[in-house]
Wavefront OBJ file of the C-alpha trace (Angstrom):
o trace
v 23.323 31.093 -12.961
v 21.102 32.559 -10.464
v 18.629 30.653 -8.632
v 15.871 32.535 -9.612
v 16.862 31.777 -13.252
v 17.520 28.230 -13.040
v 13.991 27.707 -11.175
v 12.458 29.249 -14.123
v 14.469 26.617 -16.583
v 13.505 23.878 -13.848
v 9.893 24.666 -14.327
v 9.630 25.655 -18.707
v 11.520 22.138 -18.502
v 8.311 20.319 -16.648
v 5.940 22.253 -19.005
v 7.898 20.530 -22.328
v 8.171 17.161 -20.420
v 3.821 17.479 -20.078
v 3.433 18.435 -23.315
v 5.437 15.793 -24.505
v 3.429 13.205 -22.755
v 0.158 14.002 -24.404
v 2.118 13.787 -27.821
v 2.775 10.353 -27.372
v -0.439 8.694 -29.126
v -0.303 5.154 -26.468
v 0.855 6.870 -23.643
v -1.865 9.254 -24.061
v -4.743 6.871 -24.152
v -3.093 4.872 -21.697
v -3.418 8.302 -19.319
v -7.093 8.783 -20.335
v -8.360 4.781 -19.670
v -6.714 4.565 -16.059
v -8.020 8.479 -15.178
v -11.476 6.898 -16.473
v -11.158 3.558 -15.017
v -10.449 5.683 -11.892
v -13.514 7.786 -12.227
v -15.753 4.324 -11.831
v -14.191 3.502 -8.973
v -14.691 6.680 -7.232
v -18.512 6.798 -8.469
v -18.964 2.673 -6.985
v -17.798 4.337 -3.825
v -20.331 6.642 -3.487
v -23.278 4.271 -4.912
v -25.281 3.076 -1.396
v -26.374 -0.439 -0.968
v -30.152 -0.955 -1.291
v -31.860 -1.490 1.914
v -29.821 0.834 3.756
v -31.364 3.440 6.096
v -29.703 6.721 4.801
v -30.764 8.962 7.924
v -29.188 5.994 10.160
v -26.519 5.434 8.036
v -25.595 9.530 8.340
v -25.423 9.241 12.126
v -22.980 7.174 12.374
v -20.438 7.893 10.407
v -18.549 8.482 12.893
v -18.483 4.620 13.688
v -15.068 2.874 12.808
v -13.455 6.420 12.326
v -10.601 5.218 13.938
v -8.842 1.609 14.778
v -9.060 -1.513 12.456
v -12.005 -0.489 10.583
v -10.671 3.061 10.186
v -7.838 1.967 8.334
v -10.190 -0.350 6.288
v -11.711 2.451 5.493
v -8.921 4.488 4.654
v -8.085 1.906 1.874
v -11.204 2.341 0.227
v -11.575 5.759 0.079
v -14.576 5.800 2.948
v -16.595 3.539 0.561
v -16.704 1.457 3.644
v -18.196 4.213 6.027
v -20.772 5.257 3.373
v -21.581 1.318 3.234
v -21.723 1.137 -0.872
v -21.325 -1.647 -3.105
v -17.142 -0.880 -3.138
v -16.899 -0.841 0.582
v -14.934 -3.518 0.813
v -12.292 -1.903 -2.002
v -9.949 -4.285 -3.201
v -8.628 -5.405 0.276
v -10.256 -9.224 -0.134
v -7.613 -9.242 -3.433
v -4.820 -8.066 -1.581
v -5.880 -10.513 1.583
v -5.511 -13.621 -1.002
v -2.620 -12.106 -2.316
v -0.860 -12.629 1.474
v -2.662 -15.632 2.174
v -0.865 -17.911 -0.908
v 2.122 -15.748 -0.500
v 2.528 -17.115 3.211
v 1.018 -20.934 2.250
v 4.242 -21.007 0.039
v 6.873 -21.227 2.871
v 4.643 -24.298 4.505
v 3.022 -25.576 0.909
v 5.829 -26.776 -1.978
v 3.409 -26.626 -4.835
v 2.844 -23.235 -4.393
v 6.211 -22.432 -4.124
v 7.169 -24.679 -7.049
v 4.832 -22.584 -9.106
v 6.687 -19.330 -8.152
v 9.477 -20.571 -9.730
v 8.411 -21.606 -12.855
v 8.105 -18.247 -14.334
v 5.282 -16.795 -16.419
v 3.285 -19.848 -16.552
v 3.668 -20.425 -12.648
v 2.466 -16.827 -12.122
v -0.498 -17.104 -14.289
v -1.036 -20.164 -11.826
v -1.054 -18.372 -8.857
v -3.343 -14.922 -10.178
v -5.810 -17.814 -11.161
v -5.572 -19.112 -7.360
v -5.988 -15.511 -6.034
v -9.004 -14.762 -8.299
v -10.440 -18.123 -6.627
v -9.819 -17.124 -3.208
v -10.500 -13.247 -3.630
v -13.584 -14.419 -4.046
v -14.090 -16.871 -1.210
v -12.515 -13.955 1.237
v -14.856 -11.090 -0.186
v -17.855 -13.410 0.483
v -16.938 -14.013 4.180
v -16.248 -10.241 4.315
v -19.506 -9.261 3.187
v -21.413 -11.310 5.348
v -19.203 -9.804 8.403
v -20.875 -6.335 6.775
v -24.173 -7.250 6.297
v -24.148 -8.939 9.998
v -22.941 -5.243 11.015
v -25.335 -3.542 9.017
v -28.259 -5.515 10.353
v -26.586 -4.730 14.109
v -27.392 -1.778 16.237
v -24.925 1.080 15.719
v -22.654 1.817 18.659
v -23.305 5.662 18.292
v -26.878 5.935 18.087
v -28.126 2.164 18.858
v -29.900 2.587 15.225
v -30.090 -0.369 12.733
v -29.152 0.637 9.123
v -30.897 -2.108 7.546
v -34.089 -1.017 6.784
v -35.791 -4.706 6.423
v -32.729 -6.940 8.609
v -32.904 -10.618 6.926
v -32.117 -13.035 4.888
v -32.363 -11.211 1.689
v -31.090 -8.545 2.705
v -28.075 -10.835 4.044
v -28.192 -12.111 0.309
v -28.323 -9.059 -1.536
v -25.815 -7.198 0.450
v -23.586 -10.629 0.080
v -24.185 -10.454 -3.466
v -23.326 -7.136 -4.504
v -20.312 -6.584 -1.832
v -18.726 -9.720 -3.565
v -19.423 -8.545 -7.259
v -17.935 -4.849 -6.222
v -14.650 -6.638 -5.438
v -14.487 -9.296 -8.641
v -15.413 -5.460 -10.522
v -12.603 -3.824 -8.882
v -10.417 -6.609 -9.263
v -11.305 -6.995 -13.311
v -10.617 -2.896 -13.513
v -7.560 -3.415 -11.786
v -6.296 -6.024 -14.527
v -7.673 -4.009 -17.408
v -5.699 -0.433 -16.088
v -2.308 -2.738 -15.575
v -3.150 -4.237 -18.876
v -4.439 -1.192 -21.223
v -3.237 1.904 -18.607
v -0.833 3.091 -16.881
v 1.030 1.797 -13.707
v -0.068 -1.219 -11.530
v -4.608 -1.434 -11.525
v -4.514 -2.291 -7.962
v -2.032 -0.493 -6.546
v -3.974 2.989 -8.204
v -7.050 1.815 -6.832
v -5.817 2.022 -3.435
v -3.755 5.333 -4.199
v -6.884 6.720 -5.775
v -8.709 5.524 -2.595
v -6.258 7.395 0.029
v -5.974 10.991 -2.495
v -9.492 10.829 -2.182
v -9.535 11.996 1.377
v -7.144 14.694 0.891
v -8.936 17.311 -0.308
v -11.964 16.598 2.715
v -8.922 16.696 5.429
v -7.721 20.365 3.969
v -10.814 21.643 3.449
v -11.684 20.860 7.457
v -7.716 22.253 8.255
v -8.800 25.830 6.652
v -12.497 25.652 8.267
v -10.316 25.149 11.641
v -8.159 28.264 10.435
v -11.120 30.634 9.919
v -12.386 29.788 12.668
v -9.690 30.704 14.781
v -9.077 26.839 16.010
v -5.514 26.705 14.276
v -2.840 29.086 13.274
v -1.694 29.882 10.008
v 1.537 29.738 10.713
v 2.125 26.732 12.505
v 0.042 25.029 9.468
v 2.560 26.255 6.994
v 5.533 24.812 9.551
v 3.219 21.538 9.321
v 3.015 21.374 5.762
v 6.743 21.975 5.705
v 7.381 19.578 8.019
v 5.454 17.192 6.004
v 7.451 17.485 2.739
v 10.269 16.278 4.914
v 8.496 13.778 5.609
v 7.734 13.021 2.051
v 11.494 13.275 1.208
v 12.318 11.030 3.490
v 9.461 8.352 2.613
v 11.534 8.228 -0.690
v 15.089 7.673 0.562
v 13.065 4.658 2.506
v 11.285 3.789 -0.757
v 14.183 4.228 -2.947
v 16.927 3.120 -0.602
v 18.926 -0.548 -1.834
v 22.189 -2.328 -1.851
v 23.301 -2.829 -4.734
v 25.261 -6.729 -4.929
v 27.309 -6.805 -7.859
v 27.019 -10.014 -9.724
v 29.616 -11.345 -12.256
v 28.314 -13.665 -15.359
v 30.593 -16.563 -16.288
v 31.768 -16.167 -20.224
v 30.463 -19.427 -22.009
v 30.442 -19.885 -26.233
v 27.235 -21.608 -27.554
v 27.700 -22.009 -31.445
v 29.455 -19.115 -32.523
v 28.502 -16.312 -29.863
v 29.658 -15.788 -26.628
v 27.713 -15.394 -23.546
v 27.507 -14.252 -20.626
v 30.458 -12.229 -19.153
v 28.716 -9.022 -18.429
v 27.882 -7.687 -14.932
v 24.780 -7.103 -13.323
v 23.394 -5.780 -9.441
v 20.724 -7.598 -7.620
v 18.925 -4.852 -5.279
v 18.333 -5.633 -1.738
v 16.196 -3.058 -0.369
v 16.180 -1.447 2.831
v 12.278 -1.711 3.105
v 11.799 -5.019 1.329
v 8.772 -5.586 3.517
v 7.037 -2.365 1.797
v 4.062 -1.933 4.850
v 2.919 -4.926 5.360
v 4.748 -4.776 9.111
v 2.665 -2.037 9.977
v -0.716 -3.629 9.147
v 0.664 -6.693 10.748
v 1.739 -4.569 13.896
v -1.753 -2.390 13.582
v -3.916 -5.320 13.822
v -2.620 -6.935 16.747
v -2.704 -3.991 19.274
v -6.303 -3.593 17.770
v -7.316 -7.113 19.811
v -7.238 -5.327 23.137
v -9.708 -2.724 21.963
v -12.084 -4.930 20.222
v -12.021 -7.413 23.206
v -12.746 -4.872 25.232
v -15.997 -3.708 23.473
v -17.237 -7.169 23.973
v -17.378 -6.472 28.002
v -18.346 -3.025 28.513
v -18.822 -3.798 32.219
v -14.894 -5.093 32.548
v -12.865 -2.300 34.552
v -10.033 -4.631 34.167
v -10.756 -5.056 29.866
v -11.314 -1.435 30.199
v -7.884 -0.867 31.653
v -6.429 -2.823 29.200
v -8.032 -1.081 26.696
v -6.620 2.223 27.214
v -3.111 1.159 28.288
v -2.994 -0.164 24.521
v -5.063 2.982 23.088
v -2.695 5.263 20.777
v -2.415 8.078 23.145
v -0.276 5.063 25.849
v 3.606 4.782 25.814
v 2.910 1.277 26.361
v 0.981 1.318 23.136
v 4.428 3.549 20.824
v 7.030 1.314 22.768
v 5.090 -2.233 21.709
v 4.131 -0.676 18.162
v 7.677 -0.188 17.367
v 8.767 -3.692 18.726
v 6.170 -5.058 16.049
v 7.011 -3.698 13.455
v 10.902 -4.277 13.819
v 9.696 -7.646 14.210
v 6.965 -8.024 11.727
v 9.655 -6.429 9.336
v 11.763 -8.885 10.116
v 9.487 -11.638 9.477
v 8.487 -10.340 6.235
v 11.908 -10.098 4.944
v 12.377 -13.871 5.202
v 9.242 -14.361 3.487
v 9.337 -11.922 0.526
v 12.923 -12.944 -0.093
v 15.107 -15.914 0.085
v 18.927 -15.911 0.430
v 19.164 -19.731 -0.353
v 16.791 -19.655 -3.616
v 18.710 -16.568 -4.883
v 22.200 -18.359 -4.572
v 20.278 -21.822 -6.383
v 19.400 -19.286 -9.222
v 22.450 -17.523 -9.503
v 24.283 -20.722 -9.276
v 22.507 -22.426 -12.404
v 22.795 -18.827 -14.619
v 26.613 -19.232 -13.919
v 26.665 -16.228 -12.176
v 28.737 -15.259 -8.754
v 29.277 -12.768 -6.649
v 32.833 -11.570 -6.648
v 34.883 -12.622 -3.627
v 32.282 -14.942 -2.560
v 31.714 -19.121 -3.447
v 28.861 -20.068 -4.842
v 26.160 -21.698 -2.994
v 25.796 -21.963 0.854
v 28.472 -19.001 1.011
v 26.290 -16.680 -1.122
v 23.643 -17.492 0.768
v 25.315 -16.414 3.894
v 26.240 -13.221 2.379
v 23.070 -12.310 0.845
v 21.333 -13.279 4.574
v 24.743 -10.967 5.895
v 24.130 -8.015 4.273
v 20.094 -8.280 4.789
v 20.081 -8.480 8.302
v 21.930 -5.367 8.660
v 20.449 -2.964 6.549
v 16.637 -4.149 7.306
v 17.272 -2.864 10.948
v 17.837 1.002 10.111
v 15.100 0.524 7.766
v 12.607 -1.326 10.080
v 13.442 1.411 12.780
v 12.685 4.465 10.432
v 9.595 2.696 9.309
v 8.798 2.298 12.847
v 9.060 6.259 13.037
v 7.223 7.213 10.240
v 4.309 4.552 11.538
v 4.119 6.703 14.986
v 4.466 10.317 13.155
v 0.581 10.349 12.563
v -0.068 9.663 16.067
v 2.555 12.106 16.918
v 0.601 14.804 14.971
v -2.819 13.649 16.386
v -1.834 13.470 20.221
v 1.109 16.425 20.678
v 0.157 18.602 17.575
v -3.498 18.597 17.788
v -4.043 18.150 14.231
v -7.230 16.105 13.022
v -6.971 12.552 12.670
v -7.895 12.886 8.696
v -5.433 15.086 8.211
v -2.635 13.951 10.389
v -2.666 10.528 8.251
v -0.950 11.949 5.344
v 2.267 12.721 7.672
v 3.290 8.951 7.920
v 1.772 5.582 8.352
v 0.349 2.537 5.433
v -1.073 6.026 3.992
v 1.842 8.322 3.125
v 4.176 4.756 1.991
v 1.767 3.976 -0.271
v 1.464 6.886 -1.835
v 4.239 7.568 -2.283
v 5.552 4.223 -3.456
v 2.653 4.233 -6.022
v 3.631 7.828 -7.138
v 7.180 6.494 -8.017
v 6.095 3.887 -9.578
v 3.934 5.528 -12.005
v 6.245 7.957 -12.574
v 8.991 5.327 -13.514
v 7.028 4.127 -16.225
v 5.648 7.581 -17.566
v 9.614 8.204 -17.715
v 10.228 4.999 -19.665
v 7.945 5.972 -22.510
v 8.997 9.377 -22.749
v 12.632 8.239 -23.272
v 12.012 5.574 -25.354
v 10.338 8.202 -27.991
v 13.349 9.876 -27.287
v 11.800 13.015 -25.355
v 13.471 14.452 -22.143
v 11.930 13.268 -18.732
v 11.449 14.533 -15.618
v 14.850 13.984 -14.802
v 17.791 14.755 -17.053
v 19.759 11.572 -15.785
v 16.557 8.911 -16.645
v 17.122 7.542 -12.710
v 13.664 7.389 -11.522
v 13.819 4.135 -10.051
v 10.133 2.706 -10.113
v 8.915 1.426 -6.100
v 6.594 -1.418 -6.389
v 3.251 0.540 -4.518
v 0.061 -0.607 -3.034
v -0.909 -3.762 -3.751
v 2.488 -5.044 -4.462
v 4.058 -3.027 -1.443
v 1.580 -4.883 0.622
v 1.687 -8.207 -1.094
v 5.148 -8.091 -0.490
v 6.799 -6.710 -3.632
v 5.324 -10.152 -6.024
l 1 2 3 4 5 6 7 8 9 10 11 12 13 14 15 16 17 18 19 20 21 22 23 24 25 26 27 28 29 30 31 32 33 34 35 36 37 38 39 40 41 42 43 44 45 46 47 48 49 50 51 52 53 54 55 56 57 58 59 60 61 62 63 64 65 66 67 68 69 70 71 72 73 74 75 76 77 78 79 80 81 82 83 84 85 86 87 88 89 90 91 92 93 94 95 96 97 98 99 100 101 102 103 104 105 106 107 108 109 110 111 112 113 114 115 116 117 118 119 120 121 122 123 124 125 126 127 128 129 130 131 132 133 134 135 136 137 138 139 140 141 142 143 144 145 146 147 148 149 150 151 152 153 154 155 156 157 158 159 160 161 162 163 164 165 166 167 168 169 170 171 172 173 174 175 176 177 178 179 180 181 182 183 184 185 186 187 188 189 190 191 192 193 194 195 196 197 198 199 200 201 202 203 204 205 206 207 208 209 210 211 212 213 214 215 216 217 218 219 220 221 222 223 224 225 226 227 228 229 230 231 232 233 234 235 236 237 238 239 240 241 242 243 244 245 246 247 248 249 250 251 252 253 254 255 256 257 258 259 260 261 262 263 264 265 266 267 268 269 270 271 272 273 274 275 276 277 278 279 280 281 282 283 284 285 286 287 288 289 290 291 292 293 294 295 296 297 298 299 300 301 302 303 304 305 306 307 308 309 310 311 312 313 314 315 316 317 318 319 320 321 322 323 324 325 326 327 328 329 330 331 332 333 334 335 336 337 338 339 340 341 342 343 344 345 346 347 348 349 350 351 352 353 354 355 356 357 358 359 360 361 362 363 364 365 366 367 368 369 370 371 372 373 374 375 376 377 378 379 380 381 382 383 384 385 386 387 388 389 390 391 392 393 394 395 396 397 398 399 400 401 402 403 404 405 406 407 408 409 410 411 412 413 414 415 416 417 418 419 420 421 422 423 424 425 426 427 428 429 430 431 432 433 434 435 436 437 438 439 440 441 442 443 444 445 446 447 448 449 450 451 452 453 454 455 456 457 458 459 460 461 462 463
């Protein structure tokens, strides 16, 4: 068969596979309540606060374009530059999430509670509700305090009465636009289609796509950039994508053997089974990690304009420093490293597999398991903390060598492009599970789409 012909089978295929997904009755009004659901949470991000000084606010946009707050904003779609009621997103959700997620390695109620299964994890999502809430209110006084501050741009206050109720109304309404989010985030993992918060923050990152293109072709018409090394670019970027999915998708398999037991008159048990250890099991929670600390030199630093030697340190650690790829690389083999042993434990995996009469063939049960599980781990978290540490730097790569704007150079790598994509699969995974349980054809002949825990999850450590 020629290529040309099995490209055209390749692509009638894709047109059946959509058709058949609108003539699944659920799956189809599962499709319309998240792209609805969706729809509100782009419109919250567009909705101002009241009291906010629109010709002031317009100024400086440019404010937190970059840095800490620049990837805030990122996750939120620029709510957070266009201060409206979603600016802070979903993040104070995703903030709790981490927060019980690391109390359970130093607090053994909350790590009891993981391990009593459905009712321990209804638990815990009450527990994050509770603090989602305490962290969005702290958040949104750190906005309104910015908001009633001078702007670093144009020394202009966006407040346009700076007090106490505008402290409480902005307080207020930033908390209720997270509790919102976080309810619509439920309802689309409950009623829609893939994980609520994990599309909100997808949804959130698209969103600037079609801004960063539309300023690539102003830059072409203008004569700035060249057509042709845009298409090598784009190119060059579905590599990227391609690889962001062997990362994604990438796992050892263990193989695990079930001991063959009789209760009554049937037999269990016997059968064998793989437990997935990921190469990325850390999802990109290292980067954030990693982000945020070489952040602190550059925040210090605005704090003492006058400070040659803050100054100094400043720009050694500013994204266009060796000093700043070689120590960004370090932290995130590290931080990956870190949040390996946190998101998954060798010990409680042998405990469990131990008590299900399961083993691993060739290897005792208990401490020996253990060993193996922490074995295998160790080595295939390094390849995969040094590619992530690759794909982190691409973006700056872009930026500094390429010359390509920031807002576009953020879809080549970085929190950005791994949560896209890991959102993407996921979603995909379970679009693939209903078509082949109505027993249409998906998007892949062989049904292997594995589903990659995105967003949320990716940066709540896979829970």
């Amino acid at each position: 068969m020629s290529k040309p012909e099995a490209q055209r089978i390749q692509m009638a295929n894709f047109i059946e596979t959509t058709k058949n997904i609108f003539k699944i009755e659920e799956l189809r009004k599962r499709i319309i309540f998240t792209a609805l659901m969706l729809v509100v949470v782009r419109v919250g991000s567009q909705i101002t606060l009241p009291g906010i000084n629109i010709a002031a606010l317009t100024s400086s946009t440019g404010d937190g374009s970059d840095g800490l707050l620049g990837l805030y904003d990122m996750f939120v779609g620029g709510a957070f530059s266009n201060a409206a009621i979603f600016a802070m997103g979903i993040m104070p959700y995703i903030s709790a999430s981490i927060i019980l997620q690391l109390a359970a390695v130093f607090m053994p109620e909350i790590a009891k509670m993981q391990r009593e299964g459905e009712e321990g994890r209804r638990r815990i999502n009450q527990w994050t509700r509770y603090l989602t809430v305490l962290v969005a209110m702290m958040q949104a006084i750190g906005i309104g305090i910015k908001l009633q501050s001078p702007s670093s741009s144009n020394g202009e206050i966006m407040a346009v009465d700076p007090g106490f109720l505008f402290m409480l109304s902005t307080t207020v309404l930033l908390t209720a636009g997270t509790v919102f989010l976080m309810w619509i985030g439920e309802q689309i993992t409950e009623r829609g289609l893939g994980n609520g918060i994990s599309l909100i923050i997808f949804i959130g990152i698209v969103s600037r796509l079609p801004v960063a293109i539309q300023q690539e072709i102003s830059l072409i018409i203008a004569g700035s950039r060249n057509l042709v090394v845009d298409l090598v670019l784009v190119a060059f970027l579905a590599l990227i994508v391609m690889a962001v999915v062997l990362l994604t998708q990438g796992a050892r398999k263990i193989p695990v053997q079930y001991a063959k037991r009789v209760e009554g008159r049937k037999q269990m048990g016997g059968h064998t089974t793989y437990i997935p250890l990921r190469v990325n099991t850390a999802g990109v929670m290292p980067i954030i990690f990693a982000s945020a600390v070489l952040f602190i030199p550059g925040t210090l630093a605005q704090f003492f304009p006058e400070s040659q030697f803050m100054q100094k340190v400043a720009q050694a650690f500013s994204d266009r420093s060796w000093i700043y790829a070689l120590l960004f690389s370090a932290l995130i083999v590290f931080f990956t490293y870190f949040y390996t042993a946190i998101a998954f434990n060798p010990r409680q995996t042998s405990e469990d597999l131990k008590r299900a009469q399961g083993f691993i063939p060739g290897v005792r049960p208990g401490k020996p398991t253990a060993d193996y599980f922490d074995y295998i781990l160790t080595r295939i978290t390094l390849p995969g903390a040094i590619f992530l540490a690759v794909i982190a730097l691409l973006p700056v790569f872009v930026t500094n060598v390429l010359d390509v704007p920031y807002q576009f150079a953020q879809f080549f790598g970085g929190t950005s492009l791994l949560i896209v994509v890991g959102v993407a699969l996921d979603t995909l995974q379970q679009i693939e599970s209903y078509l082949l349980m109505r027993h249409y054809d998906g998007f892949m002949k062989s049904g292997k789409i594995q589903g990659r825990v995105g967003g949320a999850r990716m940066m709540a450590g896979g829970r």
